[in-house]
C-alpha positions as CSV (number, residue, x, y, z in Angstrom):
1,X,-26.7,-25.6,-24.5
2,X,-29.5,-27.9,-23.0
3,X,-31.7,-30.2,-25.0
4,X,-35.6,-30.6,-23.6
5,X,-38.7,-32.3,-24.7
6,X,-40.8,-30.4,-26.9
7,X,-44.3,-30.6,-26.0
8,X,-45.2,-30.4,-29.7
9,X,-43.1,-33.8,-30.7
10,X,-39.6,-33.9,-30.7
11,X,-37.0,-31.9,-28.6
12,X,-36.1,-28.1,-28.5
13,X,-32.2,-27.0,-27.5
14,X,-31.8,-23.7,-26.2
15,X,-28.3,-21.9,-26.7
16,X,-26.9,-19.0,-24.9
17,X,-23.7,-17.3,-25.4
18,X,-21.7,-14.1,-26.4
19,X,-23.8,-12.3,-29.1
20,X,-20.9,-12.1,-31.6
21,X,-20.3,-16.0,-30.8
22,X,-23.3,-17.3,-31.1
23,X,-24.2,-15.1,-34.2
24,X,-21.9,-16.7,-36.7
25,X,-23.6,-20.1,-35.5
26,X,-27.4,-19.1,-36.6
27,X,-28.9,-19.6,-39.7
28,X,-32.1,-18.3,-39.4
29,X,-34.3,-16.0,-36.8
30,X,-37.7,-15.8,-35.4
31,X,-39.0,-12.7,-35.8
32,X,-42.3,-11.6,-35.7
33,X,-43.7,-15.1,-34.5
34,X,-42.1,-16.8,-37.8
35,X,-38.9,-18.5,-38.1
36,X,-36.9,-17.4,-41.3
37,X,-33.1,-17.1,-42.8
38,X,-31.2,-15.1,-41.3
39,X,-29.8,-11.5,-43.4
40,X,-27.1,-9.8,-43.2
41,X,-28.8,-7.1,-42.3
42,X,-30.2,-8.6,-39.7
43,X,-27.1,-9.5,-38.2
44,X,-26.0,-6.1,-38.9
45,X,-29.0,-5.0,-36.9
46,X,-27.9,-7.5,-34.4
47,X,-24.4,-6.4,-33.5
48,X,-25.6,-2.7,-33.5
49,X,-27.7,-3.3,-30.5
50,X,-25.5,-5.5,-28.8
51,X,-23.0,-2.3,-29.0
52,X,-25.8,0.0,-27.7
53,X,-26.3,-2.3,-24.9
54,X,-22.2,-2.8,-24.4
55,X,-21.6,0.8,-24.2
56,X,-24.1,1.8,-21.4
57,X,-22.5,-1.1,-19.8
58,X,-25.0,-3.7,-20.1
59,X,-23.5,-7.4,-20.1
60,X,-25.0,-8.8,-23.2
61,X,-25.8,-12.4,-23.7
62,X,-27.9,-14.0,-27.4
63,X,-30.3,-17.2,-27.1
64,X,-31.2,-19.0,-29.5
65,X,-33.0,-22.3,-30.0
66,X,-32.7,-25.6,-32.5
67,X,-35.5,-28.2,-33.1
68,X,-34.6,-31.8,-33.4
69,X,-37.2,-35.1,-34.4
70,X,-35.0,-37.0,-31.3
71,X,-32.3,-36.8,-29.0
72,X,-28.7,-35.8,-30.4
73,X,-26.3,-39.1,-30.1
74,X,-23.5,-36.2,-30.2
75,X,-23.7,-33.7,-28.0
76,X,-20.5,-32.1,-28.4
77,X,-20.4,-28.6,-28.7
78,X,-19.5,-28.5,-32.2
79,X,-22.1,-31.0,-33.1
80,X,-25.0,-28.8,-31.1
81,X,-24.2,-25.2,-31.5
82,X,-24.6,-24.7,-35.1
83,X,-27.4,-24.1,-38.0
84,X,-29.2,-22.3,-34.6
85,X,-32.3,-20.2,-35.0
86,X,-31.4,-16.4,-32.9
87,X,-33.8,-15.4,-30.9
88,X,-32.7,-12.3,-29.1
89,X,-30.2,-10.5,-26.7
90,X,-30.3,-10.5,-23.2
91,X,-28.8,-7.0,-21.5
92,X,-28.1,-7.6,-17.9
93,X,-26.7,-4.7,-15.7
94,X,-24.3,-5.7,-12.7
95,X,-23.7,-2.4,-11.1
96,X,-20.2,-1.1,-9.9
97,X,-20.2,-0.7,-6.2
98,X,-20.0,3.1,-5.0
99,X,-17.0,2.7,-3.4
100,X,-15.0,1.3,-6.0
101,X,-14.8,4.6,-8.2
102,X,-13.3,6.5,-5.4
103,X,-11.1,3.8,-4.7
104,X,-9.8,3.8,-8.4
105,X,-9.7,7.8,-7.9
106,X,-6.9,6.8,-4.8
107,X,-5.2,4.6,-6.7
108,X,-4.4,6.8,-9.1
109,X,-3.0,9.5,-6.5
110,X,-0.6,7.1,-5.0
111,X,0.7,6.1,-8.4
112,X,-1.1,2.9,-8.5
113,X,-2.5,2.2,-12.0
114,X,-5.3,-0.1,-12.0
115,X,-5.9,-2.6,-15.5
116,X,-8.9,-4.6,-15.9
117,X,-8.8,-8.2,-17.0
118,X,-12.6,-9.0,-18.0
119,X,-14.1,-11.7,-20.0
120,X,-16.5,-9.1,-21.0
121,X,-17.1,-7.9,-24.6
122,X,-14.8,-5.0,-24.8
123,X,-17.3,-2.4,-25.6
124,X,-18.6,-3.2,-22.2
125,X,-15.1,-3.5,-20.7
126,X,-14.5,0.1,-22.1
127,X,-17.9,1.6,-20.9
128,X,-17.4,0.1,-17.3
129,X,-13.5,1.5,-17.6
130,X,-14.9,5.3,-18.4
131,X,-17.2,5.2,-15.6
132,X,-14.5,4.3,-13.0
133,X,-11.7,6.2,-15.0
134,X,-9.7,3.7,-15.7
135,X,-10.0,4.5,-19.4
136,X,-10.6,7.6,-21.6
137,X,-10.8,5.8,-25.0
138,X,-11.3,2.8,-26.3
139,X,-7.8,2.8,-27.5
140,X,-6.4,2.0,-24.5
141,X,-8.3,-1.5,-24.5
142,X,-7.4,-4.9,-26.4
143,X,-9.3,-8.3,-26.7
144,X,-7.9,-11.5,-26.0
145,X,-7.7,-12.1,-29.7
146,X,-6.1,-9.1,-30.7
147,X,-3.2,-10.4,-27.5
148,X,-3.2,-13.5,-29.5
149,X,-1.9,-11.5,-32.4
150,X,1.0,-9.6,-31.2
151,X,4.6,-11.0,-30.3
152,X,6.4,-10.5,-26.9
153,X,8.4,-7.3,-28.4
154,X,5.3,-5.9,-29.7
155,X,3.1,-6.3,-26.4
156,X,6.0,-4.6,-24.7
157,X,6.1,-1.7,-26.5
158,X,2.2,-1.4,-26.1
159,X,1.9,-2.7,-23.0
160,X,1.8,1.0,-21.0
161,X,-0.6,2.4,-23.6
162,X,-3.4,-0.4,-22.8
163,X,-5.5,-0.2,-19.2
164,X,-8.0,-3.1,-20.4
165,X,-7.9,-6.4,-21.0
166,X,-11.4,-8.5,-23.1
167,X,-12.6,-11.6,-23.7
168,X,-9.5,-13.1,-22.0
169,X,-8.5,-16.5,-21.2
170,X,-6.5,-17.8,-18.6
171,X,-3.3,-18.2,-20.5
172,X,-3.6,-14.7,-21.2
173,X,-3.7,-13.2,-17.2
174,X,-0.6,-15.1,-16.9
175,X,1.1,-13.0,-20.0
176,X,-0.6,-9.9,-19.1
177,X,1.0,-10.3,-15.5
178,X,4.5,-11.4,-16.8
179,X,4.3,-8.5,-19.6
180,X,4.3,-5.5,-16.5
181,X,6.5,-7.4,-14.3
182,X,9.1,-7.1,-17.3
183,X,7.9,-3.5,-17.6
184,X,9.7,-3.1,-14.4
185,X,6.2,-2.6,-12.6
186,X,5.1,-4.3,-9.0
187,X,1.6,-6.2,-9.8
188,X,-0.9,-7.2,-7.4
189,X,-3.4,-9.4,-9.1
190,X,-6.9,-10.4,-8.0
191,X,-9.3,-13.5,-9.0
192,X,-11.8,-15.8,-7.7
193,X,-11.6,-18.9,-9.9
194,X,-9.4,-22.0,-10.5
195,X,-8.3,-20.2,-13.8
196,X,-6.9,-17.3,-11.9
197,X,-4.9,-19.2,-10.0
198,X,-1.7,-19.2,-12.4
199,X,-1.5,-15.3,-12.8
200,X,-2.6,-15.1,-9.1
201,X,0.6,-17.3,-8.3
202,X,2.6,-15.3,-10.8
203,X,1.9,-11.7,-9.7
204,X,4.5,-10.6,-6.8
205,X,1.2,-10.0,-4.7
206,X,-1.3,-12.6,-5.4
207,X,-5.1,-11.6,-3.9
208,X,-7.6,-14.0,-3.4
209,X,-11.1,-13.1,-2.8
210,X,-12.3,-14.6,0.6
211,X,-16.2,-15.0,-0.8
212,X,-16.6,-16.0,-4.1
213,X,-12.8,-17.6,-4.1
214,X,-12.1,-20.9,-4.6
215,X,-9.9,-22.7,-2.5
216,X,-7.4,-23.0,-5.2
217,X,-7.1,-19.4,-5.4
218,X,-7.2,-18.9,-1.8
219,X,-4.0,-21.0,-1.1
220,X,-2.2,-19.5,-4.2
221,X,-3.0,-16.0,-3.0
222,X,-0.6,-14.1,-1.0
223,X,-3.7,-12.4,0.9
224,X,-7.4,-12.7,0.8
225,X,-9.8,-10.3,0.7
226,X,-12.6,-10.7,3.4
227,X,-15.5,-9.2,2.0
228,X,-14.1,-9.7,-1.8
229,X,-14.6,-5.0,-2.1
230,X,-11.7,-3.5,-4.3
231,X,-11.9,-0.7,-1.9
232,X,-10.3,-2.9,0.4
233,X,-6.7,-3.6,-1.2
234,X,-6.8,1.0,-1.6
235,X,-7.1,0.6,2.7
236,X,-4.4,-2.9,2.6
237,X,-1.8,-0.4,0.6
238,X,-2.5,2.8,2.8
239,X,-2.2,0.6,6.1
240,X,1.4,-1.0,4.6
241,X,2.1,2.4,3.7
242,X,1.9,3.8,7.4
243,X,3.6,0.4,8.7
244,X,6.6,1.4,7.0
245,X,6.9,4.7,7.9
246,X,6.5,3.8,11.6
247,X,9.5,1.3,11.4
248,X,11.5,4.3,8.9
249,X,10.4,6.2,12.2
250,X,11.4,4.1,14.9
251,X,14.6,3.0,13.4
252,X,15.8,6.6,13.0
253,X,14.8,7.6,16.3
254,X,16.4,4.6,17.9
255,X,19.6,4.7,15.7
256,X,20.1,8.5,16.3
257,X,19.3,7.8,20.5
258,X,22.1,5.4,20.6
259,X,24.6,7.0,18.3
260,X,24.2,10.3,20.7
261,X,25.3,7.8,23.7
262,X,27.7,5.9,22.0
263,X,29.4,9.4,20.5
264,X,29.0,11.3,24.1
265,X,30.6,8.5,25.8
266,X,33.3,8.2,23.5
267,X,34.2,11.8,23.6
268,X,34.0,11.2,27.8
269,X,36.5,8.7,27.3
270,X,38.8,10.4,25.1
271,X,38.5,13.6,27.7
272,X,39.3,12.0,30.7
273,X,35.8,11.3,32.0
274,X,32.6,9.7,33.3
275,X,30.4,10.8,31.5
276,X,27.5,7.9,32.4
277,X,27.9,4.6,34.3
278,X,26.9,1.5,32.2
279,X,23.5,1.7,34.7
280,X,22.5,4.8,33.5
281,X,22.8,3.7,30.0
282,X,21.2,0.4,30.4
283,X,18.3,2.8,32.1
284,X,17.9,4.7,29.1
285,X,18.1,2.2,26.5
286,X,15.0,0.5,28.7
287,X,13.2,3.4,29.4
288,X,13.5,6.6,27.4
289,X,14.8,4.7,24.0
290,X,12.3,1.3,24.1
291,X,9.1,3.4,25.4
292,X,8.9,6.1,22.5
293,X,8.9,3.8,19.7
294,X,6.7,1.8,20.6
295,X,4.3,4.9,20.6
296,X,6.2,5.6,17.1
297,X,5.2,2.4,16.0
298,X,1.1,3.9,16.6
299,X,1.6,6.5,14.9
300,X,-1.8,7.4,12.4
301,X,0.4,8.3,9.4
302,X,0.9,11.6,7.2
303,X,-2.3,12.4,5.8
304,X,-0.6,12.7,2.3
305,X,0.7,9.3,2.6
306,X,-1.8,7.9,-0.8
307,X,-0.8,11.1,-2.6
308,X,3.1,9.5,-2.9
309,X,4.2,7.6,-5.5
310,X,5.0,3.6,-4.6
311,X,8.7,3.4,-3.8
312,X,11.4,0.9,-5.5
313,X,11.4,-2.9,-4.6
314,X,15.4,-2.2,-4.4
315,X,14.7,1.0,-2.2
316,X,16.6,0.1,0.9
317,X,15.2,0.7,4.5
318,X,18.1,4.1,4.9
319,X,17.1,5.1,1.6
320,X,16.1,9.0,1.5
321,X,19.1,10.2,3.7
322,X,17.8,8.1,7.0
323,X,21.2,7.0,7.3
324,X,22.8,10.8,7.3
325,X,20.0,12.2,9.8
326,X,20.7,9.3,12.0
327,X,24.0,10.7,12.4
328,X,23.3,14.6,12.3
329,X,20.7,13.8,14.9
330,X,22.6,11.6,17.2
331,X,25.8,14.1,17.0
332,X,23.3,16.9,18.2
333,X,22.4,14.5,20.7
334,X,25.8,13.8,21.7
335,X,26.9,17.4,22.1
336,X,24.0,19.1,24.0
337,X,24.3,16.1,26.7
338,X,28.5,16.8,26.8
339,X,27.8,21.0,27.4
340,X,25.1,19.7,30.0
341,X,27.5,17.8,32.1
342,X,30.5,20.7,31.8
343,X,27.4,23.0,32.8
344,X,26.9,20.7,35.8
345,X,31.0,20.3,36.8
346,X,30.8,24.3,36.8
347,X,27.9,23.9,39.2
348,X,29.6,21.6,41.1
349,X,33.4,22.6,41.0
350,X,33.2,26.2,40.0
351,X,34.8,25.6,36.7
352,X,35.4,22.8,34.2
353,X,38.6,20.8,35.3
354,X,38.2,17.4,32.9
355,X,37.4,15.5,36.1
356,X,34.6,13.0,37.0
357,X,31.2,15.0,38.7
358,X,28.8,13.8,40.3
359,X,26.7,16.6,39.4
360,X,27.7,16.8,36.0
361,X,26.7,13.0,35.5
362,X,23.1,13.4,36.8
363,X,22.8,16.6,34.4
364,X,23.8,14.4,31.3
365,X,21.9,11.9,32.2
366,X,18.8,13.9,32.9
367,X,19.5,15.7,29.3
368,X,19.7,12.8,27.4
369,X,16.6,11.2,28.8
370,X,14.6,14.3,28.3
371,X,16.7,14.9,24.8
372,X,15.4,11.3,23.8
373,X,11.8,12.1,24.7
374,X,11.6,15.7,23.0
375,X,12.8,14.2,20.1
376,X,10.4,11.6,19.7
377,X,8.2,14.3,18.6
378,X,10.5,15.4,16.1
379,X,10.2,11.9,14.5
380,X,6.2,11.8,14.0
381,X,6.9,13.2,10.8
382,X,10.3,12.4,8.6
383,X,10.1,15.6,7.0
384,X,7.5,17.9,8.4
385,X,7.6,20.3,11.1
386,X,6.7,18.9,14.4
387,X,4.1,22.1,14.9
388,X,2.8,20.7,11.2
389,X,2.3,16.9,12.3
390,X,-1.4,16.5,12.7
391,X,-3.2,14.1,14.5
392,X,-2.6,13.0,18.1
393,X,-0.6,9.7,19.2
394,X,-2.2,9.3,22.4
395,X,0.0,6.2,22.8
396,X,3.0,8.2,22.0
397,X,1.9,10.7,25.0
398,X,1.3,8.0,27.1
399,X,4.6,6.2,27.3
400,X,6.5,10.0,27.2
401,X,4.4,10.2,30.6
402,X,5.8,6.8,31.4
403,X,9.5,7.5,30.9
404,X,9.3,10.9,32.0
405,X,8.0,9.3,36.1
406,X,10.3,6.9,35.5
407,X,13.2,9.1,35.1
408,X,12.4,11.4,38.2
409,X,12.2,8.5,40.6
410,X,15.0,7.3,39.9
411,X,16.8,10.9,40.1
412,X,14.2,12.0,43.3
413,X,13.6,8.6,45.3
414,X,16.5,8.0,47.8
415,X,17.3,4.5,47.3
416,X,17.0,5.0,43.7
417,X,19.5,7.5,43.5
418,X,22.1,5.8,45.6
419,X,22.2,3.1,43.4
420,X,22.4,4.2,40.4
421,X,25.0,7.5,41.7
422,X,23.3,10.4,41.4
423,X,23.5,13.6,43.1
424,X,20.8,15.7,44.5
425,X,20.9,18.7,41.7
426,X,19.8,21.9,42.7
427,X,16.4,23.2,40.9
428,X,18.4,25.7,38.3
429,X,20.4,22.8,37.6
430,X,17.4,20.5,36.8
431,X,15.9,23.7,34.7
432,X,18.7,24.1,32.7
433,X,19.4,20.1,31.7
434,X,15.5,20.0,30.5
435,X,16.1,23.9,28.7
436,X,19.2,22.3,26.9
437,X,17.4,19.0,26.2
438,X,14.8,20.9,24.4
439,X,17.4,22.3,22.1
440,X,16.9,19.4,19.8
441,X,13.7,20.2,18.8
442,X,14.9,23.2,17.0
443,X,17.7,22.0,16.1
444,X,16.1,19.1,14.2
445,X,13.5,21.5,12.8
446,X,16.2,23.7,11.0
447,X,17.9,20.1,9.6
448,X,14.5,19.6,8.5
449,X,13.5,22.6,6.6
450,X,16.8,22.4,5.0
451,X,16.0,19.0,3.7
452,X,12.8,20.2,2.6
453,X,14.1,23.4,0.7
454,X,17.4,20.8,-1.1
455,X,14.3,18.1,-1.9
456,X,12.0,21.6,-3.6
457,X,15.0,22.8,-6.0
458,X,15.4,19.6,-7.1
459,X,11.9,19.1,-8.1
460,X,12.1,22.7,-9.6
């Protein structure tokens, strides 16, 4: 309320506030140029076309005025705002931006449910939640009051039927927060104000807005949006999303790389042999392990990746079998570069005595690098076919081109090769150590397709 001179004597106050608020405070109305008491059908009136304005999503706000002979000793609230002449309601459109519908749309793909806390009057609320679909009825809203009303037991048991939240307080974020956290649900919250700040802090993501935020909010927050758009916490989740797939991706190809050479040496051991010198595993550790994941870790992401439903907080990094692939993978590893050396001691020796060869060491080695790079491929997608991976890592390619040079100088430059031991394999040799390296592509594409018929029947 303000208070202002009247040019006619005395001083005016003019009143603005929620229709249904500020209704109960009037006494009387102008209408028609003449100030008179207020009916019940007028207020009937009233409240019908503050609906009508709430449900094409207007904002609706009701003036209204007082006279008084001088200025109000008390100007409290509750000494102002009553025995108020109405004047009128005020419908004000603030429009949804484009984006965010589509964005709510994606949301609801990736099993992301979005609820709106508004202080808006909940016919509004509702009319703005059909148009973005977070709502199909009104039942699926409650007010602040109504919140008020019902214990902790019976919010619970509600609590997954209702997608909006009106005329809110503060006090009430922070219970609507701690309600779906008990639900066993992840929340990310989002505010601008001081009064946010609580359920902001609360919320086991906390979003600021980076705009219209106060600094309050913006310390509480665990992120801040830059240009405050809703749209852009859909793009923050599908970018996390991809993150974590990369690392599931590296990990797997990294853990599988260097159970194959732990495994391959092993066996060498048990056998009798030299399978690889600690140089050439050092080499590929540097080279044909560290190169492809870092193009892993550019990898664009499964184009389905929005369409999956959010994993478990207590999901574990090996959850999904990465664990058991890691092992499958890194025992075909293991064997292929084994038959690659006995291939090479046949080469060498004319059959397979158990005994150290030069030529069968430069085979292995040359298998296992190559292995380690064809199988990079086979981990830009977890569980689709590498020939169904779409996209293009140019990164990935790159370092592949990288550790594939690397690999032949040190096998084809002189000095190189002396150091590190190898012999000069013949050209069917080098053939057949890249033929059997390739074997893990299939290999790794039947393991896959049996995953993905066991993971069908049991969504049958």
């Amino acid at each position: 309320s303000t208070v202002h001179t009247d040019p006619d004597g005395g001083y005016i106050q003019f009143t603005k506030g929620a229709p249904d608020v500020l209704l109960s405070r009037c006494t009387k109305i102008l209408a028609g140029g003449q100030v008179r008491d207020i009916t019940e059908s007028d207020r009937n009136s009233i409240m019908a076309k503050n609906k009508e304005f709430a449900d094409k999503a207007l904002r609706v706000l009701a003036g209204a005025m007082k006279h008084h002979d001088s200025i109000p000793s008390d100007t409290s609230p509750v000494a102002l705002e009553n025995d108020l002449v109405f004047l009128g309601l005020a419908g004000m459109i603030d429009p949804v931006r484009p984006e965010v519908k589509a964005a709510i749309r994606e949301c609801r793909s990736a099993g992301i449910r979005p609820i709106m806390i508004t202080g808006d009057h909940i016919d509004t609320a509702v009319a703005i939640g059909k148009e973005l679909g977070i709502v199909s009825s009104k039942e699926e809203a409650i007010t602040g009051a109504e919140l008020d009303k019902l214990s902790d037991d019976e919010f619970q048991k509600r609590i997954r039927k209702l997608s909006i939240y009106a005329r809110v307080q503060p006090e009430h974020k922070a219970r609507i927060v701690k309600g779906w956290q008990k639900a066993g649900m992840t929340t990310a919250m989002t505010g601008d104000g001081v009064n946010d700040a609580p359920s902001i802090k609360n919320a086991d993501i906390g979003i600021g807005m980076g705009i219209t935020g106060t600094d309050v909010t913006k310390n509480v927050a665990d992120m801040v949006l830059a240009d405050d758009n809703f749209a852009t916490i859909v793009v923050a989740v599908e970018e996390g999303r991809k993150i974590y797939d990369n690392i599931r991706k590296a990990i797997q190809f990294l853990l599988s790389s260097n159970m194959a050479e732990v495994i391959s040496v092993f066996v060498a051991s048990m056998m009798g042999i030299t399978l690889l010198k600690p140089a050439h595993l050092l080499w590929i550790n540097l080279i044909t392990d560290c190169f492809p994941a870092v193009g892993l870790g550019m990898e664009q992401g499964d184009p389905d990746i929005m369409n999956r439903p959010p994993r478990s907080s207590k999901e574990g990094i090996f959850a999904g079998g990465l664990g058991v692939n890691c092992l499958i993978q890194g025992i075909a590893l293991a064997v292929i570069t084994i038959a690659s050396y006995i291939i090479g001691e046949i080469f060498e020796n004319g059959a397979f005595h158990l005994v150290t060869s030069e030529d069968g060491m430069t085979m292995a080695f040359l298998t296992l690098s190559m292995a380690e790079l064809f199988h990079s491929f086979n981990m830009r997608s977890l569980d689709k076919s590498l020939f169904r991976t779409p996209g293009h890592n140019k990164i990935l390619y790159a370092t592949l081109a990288g550790a594939f040079v690397l690999t032949l100088a040190v096998l084809y430059i002189p000095f190189l090769n002396n150091a590190f031991g190898f012999a000069h394999i013949s050209f069917t040799e080098f053939v057949i150590a890249l033929l059997i390296a390739i074997l893990i592509i299939p290999i790794v594409e039947i393991q896959k397709a049996i995953q993905r018929s066991i993971e069908k029947k049991k969504n049958a």
